[in-house]
PQR file of N, CA, C, O and H, with PARSE charges and radii, in Angstrom:
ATOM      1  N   UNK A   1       0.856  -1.171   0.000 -0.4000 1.5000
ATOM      2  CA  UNK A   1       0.000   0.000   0.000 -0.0000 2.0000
ATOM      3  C   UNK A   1       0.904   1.237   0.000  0.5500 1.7000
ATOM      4  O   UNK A   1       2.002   1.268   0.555 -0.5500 1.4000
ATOM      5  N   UNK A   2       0.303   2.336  -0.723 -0.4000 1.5000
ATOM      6  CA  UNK A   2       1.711   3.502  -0.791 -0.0000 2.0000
ATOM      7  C   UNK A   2       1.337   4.341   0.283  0.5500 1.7000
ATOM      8  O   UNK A   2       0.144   4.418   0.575 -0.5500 1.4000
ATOM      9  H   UNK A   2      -0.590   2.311  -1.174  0.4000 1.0000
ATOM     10  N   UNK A   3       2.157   4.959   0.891 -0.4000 1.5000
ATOM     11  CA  UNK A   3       2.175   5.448   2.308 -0.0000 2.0000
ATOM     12  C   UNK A   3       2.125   7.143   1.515  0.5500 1.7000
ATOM     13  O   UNK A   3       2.809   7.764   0.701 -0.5500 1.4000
ATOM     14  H   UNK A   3       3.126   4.897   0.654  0.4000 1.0000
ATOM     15  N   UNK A   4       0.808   7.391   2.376 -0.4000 1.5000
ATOM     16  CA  UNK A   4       1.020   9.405   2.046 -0.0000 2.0000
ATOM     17  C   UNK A   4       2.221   9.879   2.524  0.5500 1.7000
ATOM     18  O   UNK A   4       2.875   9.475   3.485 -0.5500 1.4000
ATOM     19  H   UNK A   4       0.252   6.887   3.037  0.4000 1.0000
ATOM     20  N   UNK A   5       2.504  11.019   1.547 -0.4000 1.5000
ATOM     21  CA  UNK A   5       3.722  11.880   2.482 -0.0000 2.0000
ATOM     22  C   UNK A   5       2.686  13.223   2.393  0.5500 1.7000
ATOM     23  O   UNK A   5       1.610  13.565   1.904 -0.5500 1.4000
ATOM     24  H   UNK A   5       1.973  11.347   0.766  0.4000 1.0000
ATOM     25  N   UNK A   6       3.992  13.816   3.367 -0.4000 1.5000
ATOM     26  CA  UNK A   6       3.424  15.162   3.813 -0.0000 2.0000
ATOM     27  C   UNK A   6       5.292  15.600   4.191  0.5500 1.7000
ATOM     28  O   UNK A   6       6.175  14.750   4.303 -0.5500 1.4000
ATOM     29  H   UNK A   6       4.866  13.538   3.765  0.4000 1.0000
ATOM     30  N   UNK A   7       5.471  16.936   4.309 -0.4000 1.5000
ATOM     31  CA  UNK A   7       6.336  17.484   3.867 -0.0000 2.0000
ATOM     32  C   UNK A   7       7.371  17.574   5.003  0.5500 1.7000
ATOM     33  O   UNK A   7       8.374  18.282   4.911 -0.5500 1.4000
ATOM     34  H   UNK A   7       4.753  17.626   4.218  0.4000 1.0000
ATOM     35  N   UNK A   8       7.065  16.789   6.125 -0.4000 1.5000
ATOM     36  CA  UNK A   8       7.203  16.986   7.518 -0.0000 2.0000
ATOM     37  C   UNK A   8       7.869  15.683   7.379  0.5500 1.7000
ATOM     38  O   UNK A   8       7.180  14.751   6.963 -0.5500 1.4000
ATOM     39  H   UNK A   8       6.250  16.214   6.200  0.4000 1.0000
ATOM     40  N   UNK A   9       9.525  15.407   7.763 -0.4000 1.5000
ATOM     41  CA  UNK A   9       9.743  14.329   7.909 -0.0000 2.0000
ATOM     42  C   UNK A   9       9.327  13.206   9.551  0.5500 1.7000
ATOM     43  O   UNK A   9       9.390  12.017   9.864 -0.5500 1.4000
ATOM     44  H   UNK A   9      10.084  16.164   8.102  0.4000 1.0000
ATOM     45  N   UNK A  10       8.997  14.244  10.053 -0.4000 1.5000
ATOM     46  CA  UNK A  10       8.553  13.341  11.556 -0.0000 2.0000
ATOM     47  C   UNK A  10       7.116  12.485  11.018  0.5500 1.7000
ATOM     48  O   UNK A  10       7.011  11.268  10.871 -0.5500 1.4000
ATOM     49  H   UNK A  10       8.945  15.209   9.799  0.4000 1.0000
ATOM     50  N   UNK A  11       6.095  13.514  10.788 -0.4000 1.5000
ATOM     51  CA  UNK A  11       5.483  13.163  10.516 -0.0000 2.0000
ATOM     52  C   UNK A  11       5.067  11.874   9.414  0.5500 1.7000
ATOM     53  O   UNK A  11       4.401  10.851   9.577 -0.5500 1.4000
ATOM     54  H   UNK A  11       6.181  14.503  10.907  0.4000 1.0000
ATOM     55  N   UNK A  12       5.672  12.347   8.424 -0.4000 1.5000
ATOM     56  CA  UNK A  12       6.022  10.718   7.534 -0.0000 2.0000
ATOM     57  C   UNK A  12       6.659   9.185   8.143  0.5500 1.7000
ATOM     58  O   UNK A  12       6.303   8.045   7.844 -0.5500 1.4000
ATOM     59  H   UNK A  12       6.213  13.177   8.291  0.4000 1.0000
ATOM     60  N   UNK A  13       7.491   9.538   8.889 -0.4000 1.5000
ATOM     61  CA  UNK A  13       7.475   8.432   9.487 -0.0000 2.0000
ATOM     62  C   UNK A  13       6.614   7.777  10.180  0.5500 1.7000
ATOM     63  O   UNK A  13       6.650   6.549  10.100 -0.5500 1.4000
ATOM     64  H   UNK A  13       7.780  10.464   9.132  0.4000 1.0000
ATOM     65  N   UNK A  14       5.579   8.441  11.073 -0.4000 1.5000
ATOM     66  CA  UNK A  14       4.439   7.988  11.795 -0.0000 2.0000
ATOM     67  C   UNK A  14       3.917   7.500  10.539  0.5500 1.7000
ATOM     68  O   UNK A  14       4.225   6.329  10.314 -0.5500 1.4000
ATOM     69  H   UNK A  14       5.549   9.438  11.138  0.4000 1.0000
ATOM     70  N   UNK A  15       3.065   8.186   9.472 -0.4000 1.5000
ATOM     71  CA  UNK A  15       2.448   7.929   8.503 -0.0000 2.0000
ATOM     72  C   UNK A  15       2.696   6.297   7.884  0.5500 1.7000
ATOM     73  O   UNK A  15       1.949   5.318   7.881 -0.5500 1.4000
ATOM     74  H   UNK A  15       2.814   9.136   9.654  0.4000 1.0000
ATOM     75  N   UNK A  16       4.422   6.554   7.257 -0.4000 1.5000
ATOM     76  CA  UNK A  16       4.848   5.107   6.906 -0.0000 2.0000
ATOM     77  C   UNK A  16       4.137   3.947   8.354  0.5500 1.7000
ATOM     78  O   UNK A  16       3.463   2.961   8.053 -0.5500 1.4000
ATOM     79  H   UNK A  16       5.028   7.350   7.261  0.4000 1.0000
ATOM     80  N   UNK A  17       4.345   4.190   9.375 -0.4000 1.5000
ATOM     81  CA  UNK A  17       3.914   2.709  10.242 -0.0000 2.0000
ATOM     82  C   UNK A  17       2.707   2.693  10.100  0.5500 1.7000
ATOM     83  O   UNK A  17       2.388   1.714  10.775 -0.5500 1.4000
ATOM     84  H   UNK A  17       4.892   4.990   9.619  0.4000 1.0000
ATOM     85  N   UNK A  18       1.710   3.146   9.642 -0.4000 1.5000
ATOM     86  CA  UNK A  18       0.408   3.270   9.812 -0.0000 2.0000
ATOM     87  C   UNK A  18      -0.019   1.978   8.353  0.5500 1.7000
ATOM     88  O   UNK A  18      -0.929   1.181   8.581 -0.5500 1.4000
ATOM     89  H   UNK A  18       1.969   3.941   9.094  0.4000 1.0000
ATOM     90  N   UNK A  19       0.662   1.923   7.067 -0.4000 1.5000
ATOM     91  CA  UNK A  19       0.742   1.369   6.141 -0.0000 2.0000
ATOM     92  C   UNK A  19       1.706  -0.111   6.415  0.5500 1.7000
ATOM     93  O   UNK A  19       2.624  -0.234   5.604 -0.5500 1.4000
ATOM     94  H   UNK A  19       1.402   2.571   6.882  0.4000 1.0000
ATOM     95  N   UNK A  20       1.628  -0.829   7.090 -0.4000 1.5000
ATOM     96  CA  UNK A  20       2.908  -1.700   7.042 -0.0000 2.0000
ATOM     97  C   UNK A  20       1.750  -2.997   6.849  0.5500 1.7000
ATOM     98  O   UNK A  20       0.603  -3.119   7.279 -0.5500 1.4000
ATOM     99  H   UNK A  20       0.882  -0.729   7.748  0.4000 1.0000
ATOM    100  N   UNK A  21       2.667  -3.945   5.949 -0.4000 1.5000
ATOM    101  CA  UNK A  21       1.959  -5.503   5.265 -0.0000 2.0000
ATOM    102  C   UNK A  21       1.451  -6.238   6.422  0.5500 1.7000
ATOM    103  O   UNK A  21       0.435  -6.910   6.243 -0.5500 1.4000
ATOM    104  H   UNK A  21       3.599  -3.846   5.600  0.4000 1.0000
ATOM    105  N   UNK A  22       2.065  -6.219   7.737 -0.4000 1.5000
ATOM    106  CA  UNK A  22       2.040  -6.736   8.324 -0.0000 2.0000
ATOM    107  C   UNK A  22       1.118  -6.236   9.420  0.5500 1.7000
ATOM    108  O   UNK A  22       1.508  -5.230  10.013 -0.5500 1.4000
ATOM    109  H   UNK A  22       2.891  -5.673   7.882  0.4000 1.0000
ATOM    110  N   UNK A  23      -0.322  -6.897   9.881 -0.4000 1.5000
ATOM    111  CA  UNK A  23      -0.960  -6.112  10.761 -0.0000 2.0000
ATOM    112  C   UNK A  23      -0.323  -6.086  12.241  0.5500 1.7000
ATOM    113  O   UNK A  23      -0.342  -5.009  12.838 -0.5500 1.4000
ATOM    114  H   UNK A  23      -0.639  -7.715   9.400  0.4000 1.0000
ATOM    115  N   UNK A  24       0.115  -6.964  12.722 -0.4000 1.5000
ATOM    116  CA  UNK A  24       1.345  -7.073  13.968 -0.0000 2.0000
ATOM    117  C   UNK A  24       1.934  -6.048  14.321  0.5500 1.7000
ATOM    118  O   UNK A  24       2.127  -5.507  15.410 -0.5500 1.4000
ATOM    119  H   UNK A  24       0.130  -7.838  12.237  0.4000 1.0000
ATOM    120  N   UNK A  25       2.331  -5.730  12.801 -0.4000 1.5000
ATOM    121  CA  UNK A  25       3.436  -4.332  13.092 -0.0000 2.0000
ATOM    122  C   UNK A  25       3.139  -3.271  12.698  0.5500 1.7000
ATOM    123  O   UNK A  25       3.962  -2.368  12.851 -0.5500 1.4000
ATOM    124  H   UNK A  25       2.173  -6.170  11.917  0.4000 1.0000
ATOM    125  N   UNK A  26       1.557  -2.914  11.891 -0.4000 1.5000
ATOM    126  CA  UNK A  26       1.217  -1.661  12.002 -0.0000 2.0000
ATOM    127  C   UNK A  26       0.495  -1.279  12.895  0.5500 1.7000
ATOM    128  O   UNK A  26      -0.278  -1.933  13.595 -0.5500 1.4000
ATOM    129  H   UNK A  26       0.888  -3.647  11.766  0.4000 1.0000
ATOM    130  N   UNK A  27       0.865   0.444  12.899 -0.4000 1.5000
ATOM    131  CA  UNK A  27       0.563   1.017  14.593 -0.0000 2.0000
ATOM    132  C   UNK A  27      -0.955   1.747  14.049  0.5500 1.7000
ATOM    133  O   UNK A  27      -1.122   2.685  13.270 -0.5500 1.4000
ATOM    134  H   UNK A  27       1.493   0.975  12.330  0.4000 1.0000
ATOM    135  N   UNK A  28      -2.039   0.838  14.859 -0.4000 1.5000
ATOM    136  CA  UNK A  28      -3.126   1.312  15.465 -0.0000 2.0000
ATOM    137  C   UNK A  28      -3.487   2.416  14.943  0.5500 1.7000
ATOM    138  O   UNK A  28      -2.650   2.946  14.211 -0.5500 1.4000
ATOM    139  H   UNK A  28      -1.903   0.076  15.492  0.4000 1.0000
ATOM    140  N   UNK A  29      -4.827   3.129  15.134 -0.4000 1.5000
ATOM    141  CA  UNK A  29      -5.049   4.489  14.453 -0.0000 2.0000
ATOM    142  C   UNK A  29      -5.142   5.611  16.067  0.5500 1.7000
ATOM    143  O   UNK A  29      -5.006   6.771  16.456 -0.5500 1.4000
ATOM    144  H   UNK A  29      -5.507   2.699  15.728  0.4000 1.0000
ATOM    145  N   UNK A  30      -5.447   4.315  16.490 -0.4000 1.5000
ATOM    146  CA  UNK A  30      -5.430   5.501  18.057 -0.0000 2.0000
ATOM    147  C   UNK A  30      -3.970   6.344  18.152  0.5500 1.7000
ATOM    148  O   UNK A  30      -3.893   7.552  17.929 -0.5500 1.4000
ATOM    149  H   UNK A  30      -5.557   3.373  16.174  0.4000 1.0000
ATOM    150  N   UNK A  31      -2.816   5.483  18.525 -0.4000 1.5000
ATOM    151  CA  UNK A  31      -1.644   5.434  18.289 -0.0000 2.0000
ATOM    152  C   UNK A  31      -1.050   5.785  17.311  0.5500 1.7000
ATOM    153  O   UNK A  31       0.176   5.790  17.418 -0.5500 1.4000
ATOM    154  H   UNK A  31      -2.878   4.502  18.706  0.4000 1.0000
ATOM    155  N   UNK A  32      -1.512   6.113  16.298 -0.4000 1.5000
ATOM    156  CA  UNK A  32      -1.080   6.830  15.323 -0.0000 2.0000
ATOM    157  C   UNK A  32      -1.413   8.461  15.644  0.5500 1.7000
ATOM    158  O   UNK A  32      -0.632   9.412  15.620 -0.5500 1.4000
ATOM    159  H   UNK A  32      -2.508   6.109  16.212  0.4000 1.0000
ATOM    160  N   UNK A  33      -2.892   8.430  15.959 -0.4000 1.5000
ATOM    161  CA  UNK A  33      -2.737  10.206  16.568 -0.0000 2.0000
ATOM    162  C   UNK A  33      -2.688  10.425  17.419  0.5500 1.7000
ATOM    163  O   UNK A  33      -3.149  11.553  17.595 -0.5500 1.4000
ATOM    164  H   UNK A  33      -3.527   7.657  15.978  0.4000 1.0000
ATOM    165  N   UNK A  34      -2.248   9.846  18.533 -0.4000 1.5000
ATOM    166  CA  UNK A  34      -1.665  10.410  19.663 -0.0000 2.0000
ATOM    167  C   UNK A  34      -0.056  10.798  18.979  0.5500 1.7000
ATOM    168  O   UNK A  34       0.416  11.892  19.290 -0.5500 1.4000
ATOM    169  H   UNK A  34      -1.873   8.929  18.390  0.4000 1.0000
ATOM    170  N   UNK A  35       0.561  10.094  18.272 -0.4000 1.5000
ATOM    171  CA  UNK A  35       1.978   9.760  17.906 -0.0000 2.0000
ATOM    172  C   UNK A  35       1.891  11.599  17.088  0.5500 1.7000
ATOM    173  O   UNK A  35       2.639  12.471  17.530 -0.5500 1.4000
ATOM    174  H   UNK A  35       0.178   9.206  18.019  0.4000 1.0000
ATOM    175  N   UNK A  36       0.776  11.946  15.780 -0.4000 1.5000
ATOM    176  CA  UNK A  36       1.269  12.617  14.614 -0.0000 2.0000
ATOM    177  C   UNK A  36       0.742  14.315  16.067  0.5500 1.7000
ATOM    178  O   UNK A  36       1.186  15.462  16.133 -0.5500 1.4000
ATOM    179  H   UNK A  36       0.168  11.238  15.421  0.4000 1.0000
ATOM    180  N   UNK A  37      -0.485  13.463  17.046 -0.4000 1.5000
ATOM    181  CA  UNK A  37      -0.548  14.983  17.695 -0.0000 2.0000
ATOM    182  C   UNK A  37       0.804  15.561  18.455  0.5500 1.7000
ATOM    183  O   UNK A  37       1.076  16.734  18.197 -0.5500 1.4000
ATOM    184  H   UNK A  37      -0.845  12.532  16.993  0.4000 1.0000
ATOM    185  N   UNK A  38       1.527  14.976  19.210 -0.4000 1.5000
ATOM    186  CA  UNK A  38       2.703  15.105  19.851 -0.0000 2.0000
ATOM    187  C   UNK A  38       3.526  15.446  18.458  0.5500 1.7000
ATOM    188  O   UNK A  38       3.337  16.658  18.350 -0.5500 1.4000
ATOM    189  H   UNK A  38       1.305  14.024  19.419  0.4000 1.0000
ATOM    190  N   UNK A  39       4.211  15.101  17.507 -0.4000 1.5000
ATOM    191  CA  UNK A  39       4.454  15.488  16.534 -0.0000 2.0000
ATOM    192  C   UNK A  39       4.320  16.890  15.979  0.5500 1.7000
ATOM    193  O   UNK A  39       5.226  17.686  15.735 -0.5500 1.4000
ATOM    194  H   UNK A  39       4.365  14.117  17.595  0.4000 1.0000
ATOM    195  N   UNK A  40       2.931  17.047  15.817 -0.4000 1.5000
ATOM    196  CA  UNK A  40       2.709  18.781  15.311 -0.0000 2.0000
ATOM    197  C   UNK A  40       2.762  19.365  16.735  0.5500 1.7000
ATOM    198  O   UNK A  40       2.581  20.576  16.602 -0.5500 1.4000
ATOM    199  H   UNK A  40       2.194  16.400  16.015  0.4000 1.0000
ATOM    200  N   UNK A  41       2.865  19.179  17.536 -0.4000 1.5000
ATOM    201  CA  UNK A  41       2.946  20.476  18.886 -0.0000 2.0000
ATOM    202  C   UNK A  41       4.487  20.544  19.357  0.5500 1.7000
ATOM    203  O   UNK A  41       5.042  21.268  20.183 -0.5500 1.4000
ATOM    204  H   UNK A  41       3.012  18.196  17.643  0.4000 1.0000
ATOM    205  N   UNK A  42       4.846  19.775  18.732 -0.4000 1.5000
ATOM    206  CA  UNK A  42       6.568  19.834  19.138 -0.0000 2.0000
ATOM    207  C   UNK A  42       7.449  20.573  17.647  0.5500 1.7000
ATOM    208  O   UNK A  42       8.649  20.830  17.557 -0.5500 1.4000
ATOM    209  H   UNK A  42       4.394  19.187  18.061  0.4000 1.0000
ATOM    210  N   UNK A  43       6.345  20.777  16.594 -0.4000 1.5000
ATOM    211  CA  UNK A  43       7.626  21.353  15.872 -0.0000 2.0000
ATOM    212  C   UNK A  43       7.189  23.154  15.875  0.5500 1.7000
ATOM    213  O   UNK A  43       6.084  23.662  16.062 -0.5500 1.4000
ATOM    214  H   UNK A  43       5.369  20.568  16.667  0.4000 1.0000
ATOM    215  N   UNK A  44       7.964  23.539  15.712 -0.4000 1.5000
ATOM    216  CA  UNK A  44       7.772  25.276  15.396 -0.0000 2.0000
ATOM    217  C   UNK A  44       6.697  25.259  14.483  0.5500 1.7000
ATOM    218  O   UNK A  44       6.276  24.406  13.701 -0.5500 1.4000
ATOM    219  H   UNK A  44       8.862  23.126  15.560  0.4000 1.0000
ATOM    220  N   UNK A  45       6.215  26.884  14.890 -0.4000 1.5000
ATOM    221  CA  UNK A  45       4.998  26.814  14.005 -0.0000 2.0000
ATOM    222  C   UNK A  45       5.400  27.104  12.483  0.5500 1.7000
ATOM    223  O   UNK A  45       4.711  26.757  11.523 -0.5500 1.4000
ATOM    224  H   UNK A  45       6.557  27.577  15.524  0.4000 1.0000
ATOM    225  N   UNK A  46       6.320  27.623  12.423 -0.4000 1.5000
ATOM    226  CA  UNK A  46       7.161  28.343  11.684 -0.0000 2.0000
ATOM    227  C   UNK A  46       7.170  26.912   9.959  0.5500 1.7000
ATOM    228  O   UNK A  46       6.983  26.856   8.744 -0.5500 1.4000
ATOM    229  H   UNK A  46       6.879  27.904  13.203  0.4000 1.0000
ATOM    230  N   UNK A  47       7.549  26.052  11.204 -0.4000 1.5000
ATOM    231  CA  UNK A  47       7.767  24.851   9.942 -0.0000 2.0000
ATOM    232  C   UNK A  47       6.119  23.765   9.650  0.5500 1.7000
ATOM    233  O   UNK A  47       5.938  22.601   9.293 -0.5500 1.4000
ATOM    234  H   UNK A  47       7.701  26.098  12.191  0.4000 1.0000
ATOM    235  N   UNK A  48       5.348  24.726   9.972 -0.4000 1.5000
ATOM    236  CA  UNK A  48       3.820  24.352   9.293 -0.0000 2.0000
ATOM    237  C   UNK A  48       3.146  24.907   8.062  0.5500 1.7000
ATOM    238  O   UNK A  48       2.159  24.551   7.418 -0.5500 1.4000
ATOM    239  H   UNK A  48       5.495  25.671  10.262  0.4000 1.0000
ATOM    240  N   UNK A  49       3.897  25.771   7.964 -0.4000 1.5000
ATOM    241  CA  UNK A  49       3.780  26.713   6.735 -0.0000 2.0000
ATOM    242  C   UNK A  49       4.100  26.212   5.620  0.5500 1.7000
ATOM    243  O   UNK A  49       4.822  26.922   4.920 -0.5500 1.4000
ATOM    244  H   UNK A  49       4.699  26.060   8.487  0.4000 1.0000
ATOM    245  N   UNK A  50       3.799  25.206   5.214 -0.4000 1.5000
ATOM    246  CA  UNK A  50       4.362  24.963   4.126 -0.0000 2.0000
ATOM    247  C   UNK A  50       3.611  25.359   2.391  0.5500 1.7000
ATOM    248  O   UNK A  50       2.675  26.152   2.489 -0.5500 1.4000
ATOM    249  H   UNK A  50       3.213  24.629   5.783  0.4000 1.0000
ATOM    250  N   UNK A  51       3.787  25.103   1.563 -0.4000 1.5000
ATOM    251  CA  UNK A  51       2.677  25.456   0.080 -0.0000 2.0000
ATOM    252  C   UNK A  51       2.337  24.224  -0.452  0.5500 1.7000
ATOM    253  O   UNK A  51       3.109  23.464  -1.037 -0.5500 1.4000
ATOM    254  H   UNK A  51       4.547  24.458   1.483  0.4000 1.0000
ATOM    255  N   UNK A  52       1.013  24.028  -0.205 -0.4000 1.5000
ATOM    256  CA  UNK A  52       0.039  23.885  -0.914 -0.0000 2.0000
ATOM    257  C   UNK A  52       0.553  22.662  -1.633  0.5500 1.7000
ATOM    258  O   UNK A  52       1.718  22.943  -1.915 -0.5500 1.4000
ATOM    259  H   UNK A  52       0.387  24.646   0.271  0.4000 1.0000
ATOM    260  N   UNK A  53       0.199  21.078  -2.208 -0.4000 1.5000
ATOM    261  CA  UNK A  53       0.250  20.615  -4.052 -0.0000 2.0000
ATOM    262  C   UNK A  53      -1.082  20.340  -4.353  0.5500 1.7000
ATOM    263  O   UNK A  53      -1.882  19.583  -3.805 -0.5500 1.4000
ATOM    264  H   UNK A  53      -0.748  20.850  -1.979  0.4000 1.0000
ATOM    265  N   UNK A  54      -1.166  20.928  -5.117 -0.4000 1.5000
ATOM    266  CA  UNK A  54      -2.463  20.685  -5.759 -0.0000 2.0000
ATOM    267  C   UNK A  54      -2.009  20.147  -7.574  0.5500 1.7000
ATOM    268  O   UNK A  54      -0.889  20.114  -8.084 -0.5500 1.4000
ATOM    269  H   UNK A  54      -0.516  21.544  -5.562  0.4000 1.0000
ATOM    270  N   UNK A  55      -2.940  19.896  -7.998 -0.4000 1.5000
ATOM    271  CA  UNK A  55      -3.161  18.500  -8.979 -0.0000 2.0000
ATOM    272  C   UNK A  55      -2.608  19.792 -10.712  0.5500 1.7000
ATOM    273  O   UNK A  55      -2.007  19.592 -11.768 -0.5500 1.4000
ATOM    274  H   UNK A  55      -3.850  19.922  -7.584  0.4000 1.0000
ATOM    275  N   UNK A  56      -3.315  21.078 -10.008 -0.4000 1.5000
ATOM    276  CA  UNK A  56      -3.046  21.894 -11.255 -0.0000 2.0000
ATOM    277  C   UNK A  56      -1.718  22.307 -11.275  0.5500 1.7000
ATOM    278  O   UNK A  56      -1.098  22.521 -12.316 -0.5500 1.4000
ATOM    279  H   UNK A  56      -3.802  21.241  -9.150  0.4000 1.0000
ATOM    280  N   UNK A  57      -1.125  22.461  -9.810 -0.4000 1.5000
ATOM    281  CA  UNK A  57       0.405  22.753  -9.325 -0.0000 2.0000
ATOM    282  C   UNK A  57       1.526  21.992 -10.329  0.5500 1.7000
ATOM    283  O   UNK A  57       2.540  22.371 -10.916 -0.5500 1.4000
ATOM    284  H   UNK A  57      -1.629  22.288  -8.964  0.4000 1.0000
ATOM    285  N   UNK A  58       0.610  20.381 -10.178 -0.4000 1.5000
ATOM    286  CA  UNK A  58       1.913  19.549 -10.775 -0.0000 2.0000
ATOM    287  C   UNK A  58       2.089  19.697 -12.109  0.5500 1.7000
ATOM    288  O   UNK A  58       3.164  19.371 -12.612 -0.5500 1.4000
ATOM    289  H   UNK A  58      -0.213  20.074  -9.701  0.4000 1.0000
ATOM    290  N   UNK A  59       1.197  20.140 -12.767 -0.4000 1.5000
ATOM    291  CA  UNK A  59       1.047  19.546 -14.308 -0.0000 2.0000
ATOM    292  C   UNK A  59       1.314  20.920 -14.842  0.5500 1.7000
ATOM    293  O   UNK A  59       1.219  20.770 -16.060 -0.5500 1.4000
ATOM    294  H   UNK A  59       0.324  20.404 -12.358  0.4000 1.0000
ATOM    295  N   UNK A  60       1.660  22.464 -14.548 -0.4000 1.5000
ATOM    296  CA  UNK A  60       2.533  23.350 -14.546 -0.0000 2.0000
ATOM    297  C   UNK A  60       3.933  23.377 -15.177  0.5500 1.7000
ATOM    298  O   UNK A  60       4.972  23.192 -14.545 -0.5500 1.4000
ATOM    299  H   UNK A  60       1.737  22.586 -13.558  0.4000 1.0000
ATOM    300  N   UNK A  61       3.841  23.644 -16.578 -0.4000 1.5000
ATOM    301  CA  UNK A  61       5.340  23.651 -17.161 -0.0000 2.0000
ATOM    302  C   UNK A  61       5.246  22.303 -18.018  0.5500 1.7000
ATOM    303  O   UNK A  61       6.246  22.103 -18.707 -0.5500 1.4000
ATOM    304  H   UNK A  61       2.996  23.794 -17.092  0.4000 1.0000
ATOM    305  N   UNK A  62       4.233  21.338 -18.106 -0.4000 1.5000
ATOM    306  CA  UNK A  62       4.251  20.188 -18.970 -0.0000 2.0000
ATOM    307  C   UNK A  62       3.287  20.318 -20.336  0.5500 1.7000
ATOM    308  O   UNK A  62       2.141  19.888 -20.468 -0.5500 1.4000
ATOM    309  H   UNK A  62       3.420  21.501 -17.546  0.4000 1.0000
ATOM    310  N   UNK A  63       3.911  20.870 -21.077 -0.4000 1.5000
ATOM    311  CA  UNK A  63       3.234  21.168 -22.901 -0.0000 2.0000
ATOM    312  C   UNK A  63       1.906  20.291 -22.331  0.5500 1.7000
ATOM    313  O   UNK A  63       1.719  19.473 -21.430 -0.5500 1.4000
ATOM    314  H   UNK A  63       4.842  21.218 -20.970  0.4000 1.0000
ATOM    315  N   UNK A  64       1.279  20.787 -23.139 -0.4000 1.5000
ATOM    316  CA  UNK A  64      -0.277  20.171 -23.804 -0.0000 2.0000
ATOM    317  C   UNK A  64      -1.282  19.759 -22.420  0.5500 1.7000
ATOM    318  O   UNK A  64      -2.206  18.953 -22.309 -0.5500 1.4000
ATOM    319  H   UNK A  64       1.430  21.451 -23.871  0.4000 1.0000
ATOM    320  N   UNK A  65      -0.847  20.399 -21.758 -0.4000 1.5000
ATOM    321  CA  UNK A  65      -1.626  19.874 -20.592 -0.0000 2.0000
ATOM    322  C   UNK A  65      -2.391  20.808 -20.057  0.5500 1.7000
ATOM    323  O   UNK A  65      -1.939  21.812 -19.508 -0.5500 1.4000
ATOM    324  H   UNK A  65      -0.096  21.054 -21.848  0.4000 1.0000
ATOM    325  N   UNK A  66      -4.225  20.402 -20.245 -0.4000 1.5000
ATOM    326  CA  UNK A  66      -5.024  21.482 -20.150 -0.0000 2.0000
ATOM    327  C   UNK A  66      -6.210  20.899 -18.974  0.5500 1.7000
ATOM    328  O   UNK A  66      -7.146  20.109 -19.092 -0.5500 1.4000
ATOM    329  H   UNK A  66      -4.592  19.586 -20.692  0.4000 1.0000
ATOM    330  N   UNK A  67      -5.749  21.587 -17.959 -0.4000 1.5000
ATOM    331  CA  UNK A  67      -6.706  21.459 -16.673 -0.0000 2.0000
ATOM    332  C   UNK A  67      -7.437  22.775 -16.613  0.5500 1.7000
ATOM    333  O   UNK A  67      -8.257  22.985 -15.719 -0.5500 1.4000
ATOM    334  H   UNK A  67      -4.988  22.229 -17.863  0.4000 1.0000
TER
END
């Protein structure tokens, strides 16, 4: 299964365990947001700011491509 990212490497890592083949070893959804809330309150706010991808973002600069 492909694991979302988000731009936050802490956060991706929680994310990745949330996706794992193995149900044994993936972490719970409870446990997953307790894990991503501690996560966003520990980083600066500063590094929440990030921009935006949106679908029209990507396809920007690629000939013939009409969204």
């Amino acid at each position: 299964m492909p694991c979302p990212q988000s731009q936050i490497p802490a956060i991706d890592r929680i994310l990745l365990d949330t996706t794992h083949d193995d149900p044994e070893r993936r972490t719970g959804a409870q446990v997953a947001l307790d894990r991503l809330r501690n996560a966003v309150y520990s980083l600066p706010v500063e590094s929440l700011l990030i921009q935006p991808y949106t679908r029209l973002q990507s396809s920007r600069g690629t000939p013939g491509t009409n969204l």
